[in-house]
N, C-alpha and C positions, 0 to 999 in steps of 0.2 A: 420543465420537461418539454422538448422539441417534439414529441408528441401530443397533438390536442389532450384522447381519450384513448383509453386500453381496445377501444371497438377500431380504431384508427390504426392502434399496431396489430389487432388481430387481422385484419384488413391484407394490410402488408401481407403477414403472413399464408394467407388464404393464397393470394397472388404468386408468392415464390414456391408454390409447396410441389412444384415441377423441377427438381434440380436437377441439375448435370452431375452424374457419377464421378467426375474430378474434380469438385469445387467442395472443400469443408466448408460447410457455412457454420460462423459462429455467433450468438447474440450476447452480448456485453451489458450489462447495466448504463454503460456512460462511453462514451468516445471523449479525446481531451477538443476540448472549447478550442483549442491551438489549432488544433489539427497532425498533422505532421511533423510537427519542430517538439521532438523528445523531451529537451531541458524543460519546458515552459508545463512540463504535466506531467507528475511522478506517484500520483496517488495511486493505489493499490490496482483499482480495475483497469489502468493504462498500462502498468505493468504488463498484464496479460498480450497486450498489443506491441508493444515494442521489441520484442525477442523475434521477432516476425521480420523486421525489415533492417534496425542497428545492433551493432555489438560494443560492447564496452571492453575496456582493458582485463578487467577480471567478470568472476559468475559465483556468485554466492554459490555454494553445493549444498548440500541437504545437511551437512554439520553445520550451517553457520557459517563456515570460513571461507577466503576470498578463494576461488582457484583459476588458472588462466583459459585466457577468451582471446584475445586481440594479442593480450601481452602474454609470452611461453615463461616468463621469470621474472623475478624482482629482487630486490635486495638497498637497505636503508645505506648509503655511506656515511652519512651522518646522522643525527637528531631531525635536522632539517632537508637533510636531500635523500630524492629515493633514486635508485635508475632502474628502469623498466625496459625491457630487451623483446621486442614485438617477432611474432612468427612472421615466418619470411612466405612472400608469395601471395599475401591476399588483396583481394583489390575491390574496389566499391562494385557496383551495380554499372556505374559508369564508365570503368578503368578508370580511375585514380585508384591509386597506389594507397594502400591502406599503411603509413610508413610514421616515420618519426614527425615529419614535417605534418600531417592530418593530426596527430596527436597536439603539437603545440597550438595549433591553428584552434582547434577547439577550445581549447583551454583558451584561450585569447578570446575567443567569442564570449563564454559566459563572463569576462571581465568587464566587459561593454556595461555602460547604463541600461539597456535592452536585456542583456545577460542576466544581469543582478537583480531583477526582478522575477525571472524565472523560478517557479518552486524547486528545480535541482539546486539554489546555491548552496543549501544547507549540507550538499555532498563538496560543493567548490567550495564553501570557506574556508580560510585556512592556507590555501593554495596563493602562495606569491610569485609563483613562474616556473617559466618550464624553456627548456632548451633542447636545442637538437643535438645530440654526442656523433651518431653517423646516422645513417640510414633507417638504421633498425631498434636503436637505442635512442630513447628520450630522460631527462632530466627531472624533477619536476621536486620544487622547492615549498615547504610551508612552514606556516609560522603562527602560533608556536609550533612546536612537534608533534607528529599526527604517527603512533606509531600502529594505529590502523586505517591507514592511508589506503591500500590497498582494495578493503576489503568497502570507504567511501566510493571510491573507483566506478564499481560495479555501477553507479548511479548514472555516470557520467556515458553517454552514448559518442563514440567517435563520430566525425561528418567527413564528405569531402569538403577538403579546402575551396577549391576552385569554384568549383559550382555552386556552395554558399554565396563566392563574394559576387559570382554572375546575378542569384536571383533571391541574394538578399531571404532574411526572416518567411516574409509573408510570400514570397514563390516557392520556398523552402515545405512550409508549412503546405500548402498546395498542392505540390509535389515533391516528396521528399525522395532521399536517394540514402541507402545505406549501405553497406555489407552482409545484410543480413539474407535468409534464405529466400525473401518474397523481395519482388517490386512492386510497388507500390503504380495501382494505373489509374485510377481518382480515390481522390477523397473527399468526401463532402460531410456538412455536417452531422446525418446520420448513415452513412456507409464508406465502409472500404473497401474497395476489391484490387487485388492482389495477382500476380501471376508468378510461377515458379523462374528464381534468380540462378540462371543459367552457370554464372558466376563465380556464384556462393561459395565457400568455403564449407557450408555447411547444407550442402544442396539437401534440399525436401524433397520429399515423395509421393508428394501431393499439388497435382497441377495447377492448382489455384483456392484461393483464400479471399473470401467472402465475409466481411466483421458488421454486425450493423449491431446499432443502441435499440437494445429497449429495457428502457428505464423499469415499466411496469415486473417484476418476474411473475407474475400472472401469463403474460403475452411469451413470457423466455417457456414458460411451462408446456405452454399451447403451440410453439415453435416444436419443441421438441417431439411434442404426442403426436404431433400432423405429421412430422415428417422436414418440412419448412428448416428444421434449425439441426445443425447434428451433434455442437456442443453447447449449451446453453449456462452459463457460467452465472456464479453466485446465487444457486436456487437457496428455498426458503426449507428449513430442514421437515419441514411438513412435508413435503412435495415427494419424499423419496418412498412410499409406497405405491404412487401412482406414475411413477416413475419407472420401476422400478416392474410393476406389472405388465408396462408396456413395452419390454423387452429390454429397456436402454440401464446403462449405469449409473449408479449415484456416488458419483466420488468425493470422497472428502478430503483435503487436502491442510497442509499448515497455513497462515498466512501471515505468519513470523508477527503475529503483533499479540497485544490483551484486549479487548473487545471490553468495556470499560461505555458508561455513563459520565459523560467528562463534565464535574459544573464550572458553570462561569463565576469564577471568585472574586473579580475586578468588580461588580456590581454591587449593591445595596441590597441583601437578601440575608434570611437565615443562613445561608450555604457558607457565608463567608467565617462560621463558628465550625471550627475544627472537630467540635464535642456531635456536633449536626451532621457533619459528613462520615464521622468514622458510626455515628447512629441509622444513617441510609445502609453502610455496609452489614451491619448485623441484624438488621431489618429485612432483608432480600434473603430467600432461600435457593443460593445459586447453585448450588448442586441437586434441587428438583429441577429446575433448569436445562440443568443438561442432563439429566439422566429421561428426564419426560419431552422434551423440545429436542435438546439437540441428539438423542438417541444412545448417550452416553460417549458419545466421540470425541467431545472437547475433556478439559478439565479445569476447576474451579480455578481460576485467578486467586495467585499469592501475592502477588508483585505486579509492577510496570514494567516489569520485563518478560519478554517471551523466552518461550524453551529456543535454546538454542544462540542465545543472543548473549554476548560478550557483555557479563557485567554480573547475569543472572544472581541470585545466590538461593539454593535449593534446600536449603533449612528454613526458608521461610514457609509458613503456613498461611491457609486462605484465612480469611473471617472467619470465626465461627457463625451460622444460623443462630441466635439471639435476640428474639422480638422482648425479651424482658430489660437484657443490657439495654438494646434500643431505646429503650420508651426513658431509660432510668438519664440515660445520654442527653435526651431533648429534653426532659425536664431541669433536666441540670442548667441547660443553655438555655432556657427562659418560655422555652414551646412544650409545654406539659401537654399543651391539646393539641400539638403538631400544627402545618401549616399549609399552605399550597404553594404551588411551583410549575413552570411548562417548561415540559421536555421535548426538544425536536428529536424525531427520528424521521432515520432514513426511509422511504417506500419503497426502495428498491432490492432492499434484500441483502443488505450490506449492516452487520452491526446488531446492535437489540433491537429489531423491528417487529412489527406484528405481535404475535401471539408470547413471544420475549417481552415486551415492552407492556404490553396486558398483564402480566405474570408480575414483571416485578409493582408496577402499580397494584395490583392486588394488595403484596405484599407491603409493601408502604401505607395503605391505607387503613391495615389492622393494627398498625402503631400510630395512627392519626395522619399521617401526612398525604397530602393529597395529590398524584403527580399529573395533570392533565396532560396526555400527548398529542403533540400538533404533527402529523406528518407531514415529511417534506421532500422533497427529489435529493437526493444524495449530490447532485451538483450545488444546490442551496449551501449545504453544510462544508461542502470545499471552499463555496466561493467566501461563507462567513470566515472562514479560518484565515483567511486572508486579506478580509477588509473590516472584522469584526461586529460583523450587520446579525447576530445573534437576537433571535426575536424571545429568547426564556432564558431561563434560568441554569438549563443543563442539554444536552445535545448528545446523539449516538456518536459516537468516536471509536478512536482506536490508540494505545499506546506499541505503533508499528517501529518497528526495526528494520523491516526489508528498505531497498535493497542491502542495506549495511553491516544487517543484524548485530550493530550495536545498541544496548540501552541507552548509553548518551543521547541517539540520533532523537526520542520519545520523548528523553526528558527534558532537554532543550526543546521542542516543538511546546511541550505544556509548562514552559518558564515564560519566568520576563524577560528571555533573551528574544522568544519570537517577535518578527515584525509587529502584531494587533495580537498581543498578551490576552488569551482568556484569566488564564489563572497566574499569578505571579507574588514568587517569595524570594526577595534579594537576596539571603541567603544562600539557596540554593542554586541561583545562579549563577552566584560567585563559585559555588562550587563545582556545579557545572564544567567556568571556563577552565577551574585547576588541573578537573581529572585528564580535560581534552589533551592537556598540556603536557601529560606527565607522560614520558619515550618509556620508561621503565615498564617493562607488562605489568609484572606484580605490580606495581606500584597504581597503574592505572585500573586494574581489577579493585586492587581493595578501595580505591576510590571509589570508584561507578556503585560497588557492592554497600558499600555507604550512604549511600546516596539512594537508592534503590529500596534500602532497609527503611530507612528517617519520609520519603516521599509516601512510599507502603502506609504507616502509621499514619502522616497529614493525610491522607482520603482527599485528594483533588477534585477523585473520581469514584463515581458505585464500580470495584473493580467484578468484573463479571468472571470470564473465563478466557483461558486460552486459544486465541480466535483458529475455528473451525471453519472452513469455508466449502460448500458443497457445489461439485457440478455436476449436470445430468447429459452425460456420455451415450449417444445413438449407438446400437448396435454394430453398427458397418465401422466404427472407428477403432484404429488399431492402435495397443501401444503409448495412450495418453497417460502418459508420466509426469504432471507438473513439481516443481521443486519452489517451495512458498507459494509464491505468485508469479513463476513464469513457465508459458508453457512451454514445452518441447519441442517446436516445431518441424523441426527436421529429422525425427525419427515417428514422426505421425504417421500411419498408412490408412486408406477407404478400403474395406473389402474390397470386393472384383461381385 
């Protein structure tokens, strides 16, 4: 946490709660460790920040499906080639030409040893080149066949060419330059501030843009009520009565993922007995859950797939509530008297945290098992996912889709195909590479849909619910319409 103590960001707060009527200020859980450089930070609450300043070729729409952004069309020549035909007329923040040649250039960056360590590869792989056809039209080849290429797309942020190769990564990151409706006028590690992209293609109506981390949502809470903060993103779903009193909105929003208790099965524990994890699942009463915590807005988790995600299959059913199945489960598997376990969760209001994370240890502890929760800053548990520095046994997570809203993109992230495997079954990641592979839709549905069914049953994870994600909306803001995880920003308005 880049902040000492929650008295250090109320501080803050206290400090800013004199705003300028043209400035949204917004408080985030997290800013990316990167900074500026898109690729390099794709998790859910950076999301929220990057529609602000880049655009990508496509935009996921509220069905799931790709639609166009940067690129006005598409269309597959082959198995392996797609071409993409870009709107004519846009151009960075800079003047560079938002054109054919920015599109390859990019693509050429994340190829880099530098690139390939960035959390977007997992929207690049696949990707073996890309050409220029004319001006307006680019190329772009994979392998195997990617016959939702498009809809990976969305992941991938155009740059300018030119001014990348002037200031390199880390001036990039610095100072970044996009197409999008804000520029960007520092960044540092807990604030961004913004000014309206003259520019843009998608000019805002909103002078300036204000993003700063705090981690605690306590202090996002206390932003809000003061006055200090006008959109406070990821509250805790307690919070929307007092929220909610004090004039402002409580929005709930999708966050295209399943909200999921992920365990670590590479380790030496109970969890690694299949009969033990699908016993956690019928153990947990997840629809008091969301009808008493999250206000009934979510709904039970059936699957590793979100509503709306290519793959889904909606004849599946959640767990049943079952503390007698439970108990019959773990004795079967050699823990009659149940066991102990440490679960990290997030503090910041992302995932089973707080009074969630209290709730299902309850209910695990009346079938014997014991879950101690360690909380942690929700960058702790990005940064494990990526170097596999997991200090327990299980960890909040998420089985996310965005930006791709496919299942593949989830269930590859919790295979042995990931870089630092928490959980891994060669099976299914053989299967994994097949479905990626298969051009035929049908074909690749009943795959994923396969796959989705047989993971469903292994219990990787305590599936929870379909992730609900709440912000609290200041009065004076007009027109917040997020779609998953990105906001709107160019049709945002401040009252007068």
């Amino acid at each position: 946490m880049k902040y000492a103590s929650l008295a250090s960001a109320l501080l803050f707060l206290s400090a800013v709660s004199a705003r300028a009527d043209d400035t949204l200020k917004i408080a985030n859980l997290a800013l990316p460790e990167a900074r500026g450089i898109p690729h390099a930070a794709i998790g859910t609450p950076y999301f929220m920040i990057w529609p602000a300043v880049f655009d990508g070729l496509t935009v996921i729409g509220a069905d799931g499906e790709a639609t166009p952004a940067l690129a006005e069309s598409w269309q597959p020549v082959n198995p392996t080639t797609w071409h993409f035909k870009l709107k004519p007329g846009i151009s960075f923040s800079n003047g560079e030409p938002v054109d054919a040649t920015a599109v390859v250039e990019t693509l050429k960056t994340l190829a880099t040893p530098e690139g390939l360590r960035w959390s977007v590869n997992n929207a690049y792989r696949g990707i073996t080149g890309s050409r220029v056809i004319d001006p307006l039209t680019v190329e772009i080849t994979t392998d195997p066949p990617d016959r939702l290429l498009p809809r990976r797309l969305a992941a991938i942020r155009i740059l300018p060419p030119k001014y990348w190769a002037q200031v390199g990564s880390a001036g990039f990151g610095k100072q970044p330059i996009g197409s999008g409706p804000y520029v960007v006028n520092s960044w540092d590690a807990t604030r961004i501030r913004m000014t309206a992209n003259a520019k843009s293609w998608r000019p805002p109506k909103i002078a300036k843009l204000d993003v700063r981390e705090l981690p605690e949502a306590t202090a996002r809470l206390q932003g809000l009520l003061s006055g200090a903060i006008d959109l406070a993103l990821y509250m805790n779903p307690e919070d929307r009565k007092e929220v909610e009193e004090a004039g402002s909105a409580f929005v709930s929003r999708s966050g295209g993922s399943v909200e999921v208790l992920s365990f670590v099965t590479v380790k030496d524990s109970p969890l690694k007995d299949k009969r033990v994890r699908q016993a956690l699942n019928y153990a947990v009463d997840k629809q008091g859950i969301v009808d008493a915590l999250l206000g009934g807005a979510a709904a039970v988790a059936s699957q590793p797939a979100p509503k709306g995600s290519f793959g889904r299959d909606e004849s599946l059913k959640p767990y049943p509530y079952d503390p007698v199945q439970a108990k019959k489960l773990l004795a079967e598997a050699g823990y009659p008297n149940g066991f102990t376990f440490i679960a990290e969760a997030s503090s910041g209001g992302r995932g089973p945290t707080g009074s969630i994370a209290q709730k299902i240890a309850q209910d695990l502890a009346a079938v014997g098992v014991k879950m101690q929760i360690r909380s942690v800053p929700q960058s702790k548990i990005f940064r494990a996912a990526y170097d596999g520095s997991f200090e327990g046994q299980a960890f909040s997570m998420m089985y996310g889709s965005i930006p791709y809203m496919d299942a593949l993109a989830s269930l590859r992230l919790h295979s042995c195909l990931w870089q630092t495997p928490w959980n891994c079954t060669p099976a299914y990641a053989e299967r994994i590479t097949k479905a990626y592979a298969a051009f035929d839709l049908a074909e690749r549905e009943k795959l994923t849909k396969d796959l989705v069914r047989d993971i469903r049953d292994d219990a990787p994870a305590l599936w929870l619910y379909d992730d609900v994600t709440f912000d609290g909306v200041a009065g004076r803001v007009k027109n917040y319409r997020p779609v998953f995880s990105t906001i709107n920003y160019e049709e945002l308005e401040l009252a007068k």
